[in-house]
C-alpha positions, 0 to 999 in steps of 0.5 A: 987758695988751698983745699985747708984754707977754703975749709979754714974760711968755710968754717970761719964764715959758717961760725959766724951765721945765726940763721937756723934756716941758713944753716939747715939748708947749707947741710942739706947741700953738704950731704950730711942728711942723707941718713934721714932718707932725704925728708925735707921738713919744712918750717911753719911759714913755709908749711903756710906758703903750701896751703895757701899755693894749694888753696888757690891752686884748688880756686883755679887760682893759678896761670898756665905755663903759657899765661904765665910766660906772656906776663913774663915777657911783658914784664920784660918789656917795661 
């Protein structure tokens, strides 16, 4: 396939997406924000999914990165 027809199909296929969140984050990874000083803004559910991570974190709420590999690997053994 040509280097046209990749961005003929890229273009066609990004037409096609309704996610907002989608689509923010393909132009992110495109480059195209780097003029906004390379701020991430978050949605609400993600600014939730942080608080609530910081909340627990703050509890002693969280595993270890040894504690969490143990649970991995018996994970992986089922």
């Amino acid at each position: 396939m040509t280097t046209t027809e990749l961005k003929n199909r890229l273009i066609s296929e990004i037409n096609s997406i309704n996610n907002e969140m989608l689509l923010e984050e393909m132009l992110r990874l495109a480059g195209a924000r780097e003029e906004e000083g390379g701020i991430y803004h978050l949605s609400d559910l993600q600014l939730k999914a942080v608080e609530e991570a910081q909340a627990q974190f703050k509890k002693g709420d969280y595993l270890t990165e040894s504690e969490a590999n143990n649970e991995i690997d018996e994970w992986l053994d089922k």
